[in-house]
C-alpha positions in Angstrom: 29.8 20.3 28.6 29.1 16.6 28.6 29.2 16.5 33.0 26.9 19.1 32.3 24.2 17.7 30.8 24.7 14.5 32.3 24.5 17.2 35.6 21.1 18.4 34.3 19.6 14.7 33.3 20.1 13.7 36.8 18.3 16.6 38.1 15.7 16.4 35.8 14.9 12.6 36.3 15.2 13.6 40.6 12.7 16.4 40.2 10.7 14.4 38.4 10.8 10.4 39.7 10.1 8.1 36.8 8.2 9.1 34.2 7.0 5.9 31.7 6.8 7.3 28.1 4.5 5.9 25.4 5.2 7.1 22.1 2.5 9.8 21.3 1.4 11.6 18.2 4.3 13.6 16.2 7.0 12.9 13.9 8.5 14.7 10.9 7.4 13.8 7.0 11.1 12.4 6.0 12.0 14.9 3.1 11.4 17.8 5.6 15.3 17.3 6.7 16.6 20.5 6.0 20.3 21.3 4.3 22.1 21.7 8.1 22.1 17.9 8.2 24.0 18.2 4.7 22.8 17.1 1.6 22.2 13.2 2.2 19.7 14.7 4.9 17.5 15.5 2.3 17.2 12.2 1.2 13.1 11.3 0.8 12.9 7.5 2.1 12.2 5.5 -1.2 9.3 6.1 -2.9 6.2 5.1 -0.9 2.4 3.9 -1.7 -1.0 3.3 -0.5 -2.4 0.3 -0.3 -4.7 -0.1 -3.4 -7.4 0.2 -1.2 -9.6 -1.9 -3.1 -12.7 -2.6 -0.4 -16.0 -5.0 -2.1 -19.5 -4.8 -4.1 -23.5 -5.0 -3.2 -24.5 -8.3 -2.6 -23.4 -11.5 -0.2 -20.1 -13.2 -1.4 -20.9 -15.4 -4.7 -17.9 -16.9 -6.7 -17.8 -18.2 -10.0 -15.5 -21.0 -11.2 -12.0 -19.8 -12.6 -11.8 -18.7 -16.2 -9.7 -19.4 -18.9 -6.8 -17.0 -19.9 -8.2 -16.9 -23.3 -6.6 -14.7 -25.8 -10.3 -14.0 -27.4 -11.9 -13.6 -24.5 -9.7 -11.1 -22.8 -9.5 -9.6 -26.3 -13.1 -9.1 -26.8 -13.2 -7.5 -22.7 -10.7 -5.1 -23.4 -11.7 -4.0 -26.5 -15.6 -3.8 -25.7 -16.9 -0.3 -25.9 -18.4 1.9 -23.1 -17.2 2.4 -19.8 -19.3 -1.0 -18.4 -16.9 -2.9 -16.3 -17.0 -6.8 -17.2 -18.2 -10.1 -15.5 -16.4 -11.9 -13.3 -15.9 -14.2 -15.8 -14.6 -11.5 -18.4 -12.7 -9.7 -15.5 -10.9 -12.7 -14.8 -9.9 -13.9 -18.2 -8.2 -10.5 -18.8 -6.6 -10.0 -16.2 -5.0 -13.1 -16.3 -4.2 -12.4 -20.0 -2.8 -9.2 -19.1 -0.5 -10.7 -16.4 0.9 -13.6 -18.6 1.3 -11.2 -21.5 3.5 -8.3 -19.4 4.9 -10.6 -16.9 5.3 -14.2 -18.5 7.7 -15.0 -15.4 5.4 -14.3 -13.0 2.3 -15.7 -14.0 1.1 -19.1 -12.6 -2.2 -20.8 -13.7 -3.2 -21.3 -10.0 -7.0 -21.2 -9.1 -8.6 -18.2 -7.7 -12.0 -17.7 -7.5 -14.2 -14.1 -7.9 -17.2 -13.0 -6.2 -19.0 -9.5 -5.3 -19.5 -8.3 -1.6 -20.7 -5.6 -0.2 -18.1 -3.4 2.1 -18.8 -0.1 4.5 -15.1 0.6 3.0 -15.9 1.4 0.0 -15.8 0.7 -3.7 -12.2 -1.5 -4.5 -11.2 -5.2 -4.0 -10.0 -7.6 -1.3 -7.5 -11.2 -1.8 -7.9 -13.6 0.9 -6.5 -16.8 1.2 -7.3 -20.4 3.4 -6.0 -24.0 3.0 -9.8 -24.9 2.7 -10.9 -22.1 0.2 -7.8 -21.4 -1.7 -7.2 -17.8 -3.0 -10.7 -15.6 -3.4 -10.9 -12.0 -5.0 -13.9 -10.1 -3.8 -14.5 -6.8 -6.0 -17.0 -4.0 -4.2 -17.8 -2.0 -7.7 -18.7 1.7 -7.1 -21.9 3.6 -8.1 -20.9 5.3 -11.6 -21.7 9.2 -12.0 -23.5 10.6 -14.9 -20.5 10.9 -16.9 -20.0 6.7 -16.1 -16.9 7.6 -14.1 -16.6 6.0 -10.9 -14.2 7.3 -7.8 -11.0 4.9 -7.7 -9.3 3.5 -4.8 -6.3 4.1 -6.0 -3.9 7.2 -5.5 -4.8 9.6 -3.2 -8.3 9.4 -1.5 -11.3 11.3 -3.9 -8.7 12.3 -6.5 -8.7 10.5 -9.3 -12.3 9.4 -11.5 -12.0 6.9 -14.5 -14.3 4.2 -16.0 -15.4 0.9 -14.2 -14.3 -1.1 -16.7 -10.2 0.5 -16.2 -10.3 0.7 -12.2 -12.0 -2.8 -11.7 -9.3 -4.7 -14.3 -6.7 -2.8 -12.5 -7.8 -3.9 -9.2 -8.3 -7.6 -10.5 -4.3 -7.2 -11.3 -3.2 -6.3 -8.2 -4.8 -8.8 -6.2 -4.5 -11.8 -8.9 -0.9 -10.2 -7.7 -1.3 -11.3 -3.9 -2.5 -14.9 -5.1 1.0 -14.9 -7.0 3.1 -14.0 -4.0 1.5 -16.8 -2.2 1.1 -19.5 -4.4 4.9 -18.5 -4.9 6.3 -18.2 -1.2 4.5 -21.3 -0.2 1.5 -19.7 2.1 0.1 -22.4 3.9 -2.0 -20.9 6.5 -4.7 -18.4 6.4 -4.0 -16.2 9.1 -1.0 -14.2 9.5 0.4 -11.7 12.6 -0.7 -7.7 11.8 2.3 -5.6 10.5 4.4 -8.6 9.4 7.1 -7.6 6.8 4.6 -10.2 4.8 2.8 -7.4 4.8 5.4 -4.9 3.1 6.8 -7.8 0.7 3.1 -8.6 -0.9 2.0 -5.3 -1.0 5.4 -3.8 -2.8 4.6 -7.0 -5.1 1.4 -6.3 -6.1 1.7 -2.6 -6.6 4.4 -3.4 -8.7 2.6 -5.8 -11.0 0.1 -3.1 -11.3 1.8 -0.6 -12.4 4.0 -2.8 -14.9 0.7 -3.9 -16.6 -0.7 -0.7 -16.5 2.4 0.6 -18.3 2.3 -2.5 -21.0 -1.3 -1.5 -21.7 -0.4 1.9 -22.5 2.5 0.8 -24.9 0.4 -1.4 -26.5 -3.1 0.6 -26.0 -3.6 0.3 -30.6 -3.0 -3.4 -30.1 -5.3 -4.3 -27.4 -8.3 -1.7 -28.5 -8.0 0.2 -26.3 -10.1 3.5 -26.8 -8.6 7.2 -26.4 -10.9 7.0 -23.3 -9.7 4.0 -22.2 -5.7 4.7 -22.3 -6.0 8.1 -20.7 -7.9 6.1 -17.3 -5.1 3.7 -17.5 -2.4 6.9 -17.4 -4.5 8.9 -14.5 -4.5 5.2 -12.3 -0.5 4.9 -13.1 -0.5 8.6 -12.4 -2.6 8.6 -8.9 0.2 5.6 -7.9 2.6 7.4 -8.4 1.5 10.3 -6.5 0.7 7.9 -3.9 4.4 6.3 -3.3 5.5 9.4 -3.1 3.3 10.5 -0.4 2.7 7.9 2.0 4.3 5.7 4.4 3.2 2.7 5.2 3.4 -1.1 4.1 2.7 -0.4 0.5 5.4 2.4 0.2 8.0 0.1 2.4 7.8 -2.4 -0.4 7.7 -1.1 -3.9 11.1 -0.2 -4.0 12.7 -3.5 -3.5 10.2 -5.1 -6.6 11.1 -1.7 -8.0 14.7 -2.3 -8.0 14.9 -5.5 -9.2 12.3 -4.6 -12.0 14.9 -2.4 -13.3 17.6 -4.5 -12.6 17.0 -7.8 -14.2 12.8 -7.2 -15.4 10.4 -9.6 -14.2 12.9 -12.5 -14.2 14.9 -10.6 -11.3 11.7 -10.5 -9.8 10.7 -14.1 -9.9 14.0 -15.2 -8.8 13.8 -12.5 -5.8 10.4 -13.8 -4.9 11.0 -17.9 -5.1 13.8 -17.0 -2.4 11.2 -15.1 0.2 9.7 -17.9 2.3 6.1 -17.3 4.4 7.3 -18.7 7.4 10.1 -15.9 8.0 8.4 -13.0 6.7 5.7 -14.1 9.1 7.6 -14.0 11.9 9.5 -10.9 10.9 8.0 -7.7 11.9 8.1 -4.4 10.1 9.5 -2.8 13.6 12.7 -5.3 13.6 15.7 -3.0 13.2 17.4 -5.3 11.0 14.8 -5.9 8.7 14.5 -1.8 8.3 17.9 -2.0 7.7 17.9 -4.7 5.0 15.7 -2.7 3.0 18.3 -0.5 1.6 18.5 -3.5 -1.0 17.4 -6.3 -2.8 20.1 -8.6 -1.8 19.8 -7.6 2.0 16.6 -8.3 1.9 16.3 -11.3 0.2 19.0 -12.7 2.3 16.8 -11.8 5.9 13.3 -12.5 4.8 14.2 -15.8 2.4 16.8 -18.2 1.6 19.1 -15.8 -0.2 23.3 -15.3 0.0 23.5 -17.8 3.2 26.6 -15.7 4.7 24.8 -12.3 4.0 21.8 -14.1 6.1 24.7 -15.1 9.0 26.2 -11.5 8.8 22.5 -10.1 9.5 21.8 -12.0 12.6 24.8 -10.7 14.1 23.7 -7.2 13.3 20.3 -8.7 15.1 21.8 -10.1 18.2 24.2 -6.8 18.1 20.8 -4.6 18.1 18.9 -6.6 21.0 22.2 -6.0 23.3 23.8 -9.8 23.4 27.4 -10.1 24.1 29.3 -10.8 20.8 32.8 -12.1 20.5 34.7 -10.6 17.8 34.1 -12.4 14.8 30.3 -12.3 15.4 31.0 -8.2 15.8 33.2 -8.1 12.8 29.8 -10.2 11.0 27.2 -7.7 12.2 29.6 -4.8 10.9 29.4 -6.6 7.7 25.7 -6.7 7.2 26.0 -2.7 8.2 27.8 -1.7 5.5 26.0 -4.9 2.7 22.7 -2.5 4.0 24.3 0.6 2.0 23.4 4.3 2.5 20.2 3.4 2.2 19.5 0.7 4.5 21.5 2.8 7.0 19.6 5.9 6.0 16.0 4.0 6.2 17.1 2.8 10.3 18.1 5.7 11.4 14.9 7.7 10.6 12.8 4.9 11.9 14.6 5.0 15.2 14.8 8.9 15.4 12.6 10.8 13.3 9.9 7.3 13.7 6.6 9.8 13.0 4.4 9.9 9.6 2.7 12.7 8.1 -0.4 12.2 7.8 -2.0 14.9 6.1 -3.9 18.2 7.7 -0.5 18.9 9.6 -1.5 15.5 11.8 2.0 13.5 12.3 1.5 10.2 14.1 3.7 7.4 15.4 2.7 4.5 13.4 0.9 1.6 15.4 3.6 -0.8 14.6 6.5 2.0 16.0 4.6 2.3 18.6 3.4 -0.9 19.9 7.0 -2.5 19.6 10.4 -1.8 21.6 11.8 2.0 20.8 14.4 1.1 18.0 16.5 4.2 19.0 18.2 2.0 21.3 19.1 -0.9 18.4 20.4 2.0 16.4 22.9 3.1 18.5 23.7 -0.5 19.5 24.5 -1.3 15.9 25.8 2.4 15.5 29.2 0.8 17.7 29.3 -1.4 14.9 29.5 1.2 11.7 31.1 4.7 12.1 28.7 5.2 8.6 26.0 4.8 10.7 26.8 6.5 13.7 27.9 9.7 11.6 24.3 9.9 10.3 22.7 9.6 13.6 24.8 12.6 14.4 23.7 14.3 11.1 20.1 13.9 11.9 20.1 15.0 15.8 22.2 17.4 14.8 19.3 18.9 12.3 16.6 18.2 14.6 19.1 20.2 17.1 19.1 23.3 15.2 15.3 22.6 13.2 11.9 24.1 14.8 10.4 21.5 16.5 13.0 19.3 15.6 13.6 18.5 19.4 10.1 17.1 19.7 10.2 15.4 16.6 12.8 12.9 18.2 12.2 13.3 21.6 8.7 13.2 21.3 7.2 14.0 24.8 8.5 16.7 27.0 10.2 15.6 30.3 12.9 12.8 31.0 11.2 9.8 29.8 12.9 6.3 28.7 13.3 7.4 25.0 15.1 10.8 26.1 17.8 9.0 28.2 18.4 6.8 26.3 19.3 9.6 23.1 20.8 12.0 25.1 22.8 9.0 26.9 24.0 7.4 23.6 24.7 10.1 21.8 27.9 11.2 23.9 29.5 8.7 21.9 28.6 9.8 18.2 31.4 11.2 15.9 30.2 15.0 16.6 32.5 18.2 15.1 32.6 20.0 18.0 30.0 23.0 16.4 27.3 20.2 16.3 27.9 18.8 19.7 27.7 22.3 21.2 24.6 22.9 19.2 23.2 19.4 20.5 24.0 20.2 23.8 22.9 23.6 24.2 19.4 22.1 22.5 19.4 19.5 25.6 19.4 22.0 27.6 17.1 24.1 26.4 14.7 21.0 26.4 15.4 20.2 29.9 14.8 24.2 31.0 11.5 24.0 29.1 10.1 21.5 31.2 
């Protein structure tokens, strides 16, 4: 069977010259494995989230100095009645209050300043930072209805409706959040490269703050005078979140679950160890599309060791696995390294790089799947995978598993394959795949799904 297909490929690419492939629209939402992959295909990727999509308010950016965290004052602001969201000033002093008071080991002093602008995104929030200006938080507040509920930006888009006073204190947390990743990881300059793991690391952060404070306001909702009103908000905006990393797929949902983990690990002091080991300058140069740093998401420690200054050997074993995936010569130490950092990544890790190499679309609601941008614009990462597959018979059986589903699955085909004909990112599967650990049902299946691929074209 396998002279046979390889028989068919070289037809195919003969009939057909060269045909240059750029990843198009498609891909399957990652819990819609189905039970012929076995259970672990089932597997959702860890919980995901949206960004809190936060955009500005009416009026040219205007700042007022920073406020003191004081206990009055961001008594008095949580406390005050009606749905009113507060000043600047009162918005800040709470939310810095709130932060010190749930997450003592996060919270720095640093200086941030708060403004109003006006945004064609929407109603939400914005951090920016510059060596010159420091950290800013521009807030865009919403237009209230007649009940004085306003549309959040958090959770799933036109959902969820609470006061102005809940969503715009819990937007105030989440980017205070961002200034506390930078101040933290030593952000020196302003710009940084688009779909950076940066982007993943300080998004997860903030989320997770968020939803930490939220949860210490509604333990302590008698405490802090909080009305009825007030606590139920706090539970739909933890609620929407939640929906949200469950949902979605992008840098927010990437990562939650590392602050998540280490939240329930060690509490915020696992956190603020995790995070004074990140350092800007890698993360920076670090792109979500890099294989490796897929794969050392399956963990804190993974992570921490590629994106920071965390176990130096773990770091050592995970460039091997790097210069394994961009197709170097290793000797065998270096080999023996990179199958190291395979099997440090765990199931997950493992799990988490082979659906971004193979099954690499996102669902994006309306029965719309797209390649993301930063698949797309980046090298195909099906070719890493099976590169680093060589490496770990863990990982090569579940690149089997999941071909083998998308064998056998409707559409499953063109879920991986993802345009019709024998482009680049077909070869190179069908190629690589004569050396995964098939039983010899699934490599019939797989091959008699070729086939049929190849005959529909």
């Amino acid at each position: 069977m396998k002279s046979l297909v390889l028989a068919l490929l070289a037809w195919s690419c003969a009939a057909r010259a060269q045909v240059a492939v750029e990843a198009p629209r498609a891909q399957v939402a990652v819990d819609a494995l189905t039970p012929a992959a076995g259970a672990a295909a089932t597997a959702a990727l860890p919980a995901p989230s949206i960004p809190l999509a936060l955009p500005p308010p009416a009026s040219a950016v205007s700042f007022v100095p920073s406020a003191a965290p004081t206990t009055a004052h961001a008594a008095a602001v949580l406390a005050a009645p009606g749905p009113a969201a507060p000043d600047l000033k009162g918005l800040e002093a709470v939310t810095r209050a709130l932060i010190a008071r749930y997450l003592p080991e996060l919270y720095r002093p640093i200086a941030v300043r708060y403004g109003y602008e006006e945004s064609n995104l929407g109603p939400g929030g914005g951090h920016t930072f510059t060596p010159e200006s420091g950290h800013e938080i521009t807030l865009t507040p919403a237009e209230p209805d007649p009940d004085g509920l306003v549309l959040s930006a958090i959770g799933p888009p036109g959902e969820t409706r609470v006061q102005p006073k809940i969503e715009q204190i819990v937007t105030s947390v989440h980017e205070f959040a961002h200034a506390l990743f930078d101040d933290a990881i030593g952000r020196r300059d302003a710009a940084r490269p688009r779909d950076s793991s940066y982007d993943a690391m300080t998004e997860g952060f903030a989320v997770q703050c968020e939803r930490l404070v939220l949860r210490g306001m509604l333990r302590d909702a008698a405490e802090l005078g909080l009305s009825e009103r007030d606590a139920a908000d706090a539970r739909r905006l933890l609620d929407a979140r939640l929906r949200w990393l469950k949902s979605e797929d992008n840098a927010y949902a990437e990562g939650t679950p590392i602050w998540h983990e280490l939240h329930e690990r060690g509490g915020a002091a696992a956190m603020a160890a995790f995070l004074a080991s990140l350092r800007a300058e890698r993360m920076t140069a670090v792109m979500r599309a890099d294989p490796i740093y897929q794969l050392s998401l399956g963990s804190p420690q993974t992570a921490g060791a590629y994106l920071g200054e965390g176990n130096p050997r773990l770091r050592s074993d995970l460039e091997s696995a790097a210069a394994a995936a961009a197709g170097r010569e290793l000797s065998p130490d270096a080999r023996a390294a990179g199958a190291r950092a395979l099997e440090a990544a765990g199931p997950r890790g493992r799990e988490w790089l082979a659906r971004r190499a193979l099954l690499r679309e996102v669902d994006v609601g309306d029965g719309l799947r797209v390649v993301p941008a930063f698949l797309r614009r980046a090298p195909d990462a099906s070719e890493a995978l099976f590169r680093l597959a060589a490496l770990s018979p863990a990982l090569a059986g579940r690149a089997a598993e999941i071909l083998s589903w998308a064998a056998s699955a409707p559409d499953g085909m063109r879920r991986v394959f993802e345009e019709p004909g024998p482009g680049r990112r077909f070869m190179s599967i069908v190629a690589a795949a004569e050396s995964l650990p098939w039983t010899a049902e699934a490599k019939r299946v797989w091959d008699a799904a070729v086939m049929r691929w190849i005959a529909a074209k």
